[in-house]
C-alpha positions, 0 to 999 in steps of 0.5 A, spaced: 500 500 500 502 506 497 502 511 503 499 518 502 503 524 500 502 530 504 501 536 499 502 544 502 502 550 499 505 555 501 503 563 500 510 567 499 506 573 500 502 571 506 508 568 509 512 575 508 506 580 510 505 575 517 511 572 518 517 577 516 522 573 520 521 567 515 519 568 507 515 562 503 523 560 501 525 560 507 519 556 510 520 551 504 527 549 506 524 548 514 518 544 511 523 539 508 527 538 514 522 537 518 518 532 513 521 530 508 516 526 503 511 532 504 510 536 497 510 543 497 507 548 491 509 554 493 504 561 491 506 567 490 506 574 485 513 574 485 514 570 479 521 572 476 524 566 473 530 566 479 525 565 483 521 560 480 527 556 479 530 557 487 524 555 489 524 549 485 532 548 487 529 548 494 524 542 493 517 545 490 514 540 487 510 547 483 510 553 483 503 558 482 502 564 480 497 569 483 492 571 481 490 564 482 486 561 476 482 555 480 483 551 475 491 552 473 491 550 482 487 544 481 491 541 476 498 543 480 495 540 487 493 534 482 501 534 478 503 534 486 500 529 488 501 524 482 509 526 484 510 531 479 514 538 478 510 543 476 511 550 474 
């Protein structure tokens, strides 16, 4: 039996704006130090490629650009479960 992945998302503007000791990218790298197999896709509206690319370097399994398109999350939540990277 395959055992559940755990998916989160991490809103880098949120995370900024309520947490400014601790970034979205900053957080990513304690998420995987602390749970490892956990798939984190990461939100932001800061999509320059340097970015996407480091958050990709730091393990996101994708990486979605607000403002959000329902659709466009759903399909990135579904690629992060199935094990997939996506930007």
């Amino acid at each position: 039996m395959q055992k559940p992945r755990t998916v989160l998302v991490v809103d880098d503007d949120s995370m900024m704006r309520n947490m400014p000791k601790m970034g979205g990218l900053q957080a990513l790298e304690e998420i995987h130090k602390k749970t490892p197999t956990a798939r984190v896709m990461m939100v932001s509206a800061d999509a320059t490629m340097d970015r996407v690319q480091e958050a990709i370097l730091l393990g996101a399994a994708g990486f979605v650009v607000k403002p959000l398109n329902a659709a466009s999350v759903l399909d990135r939540i579904d690629k992060c479960f199935k094990g997939r990277t996506s930007q």
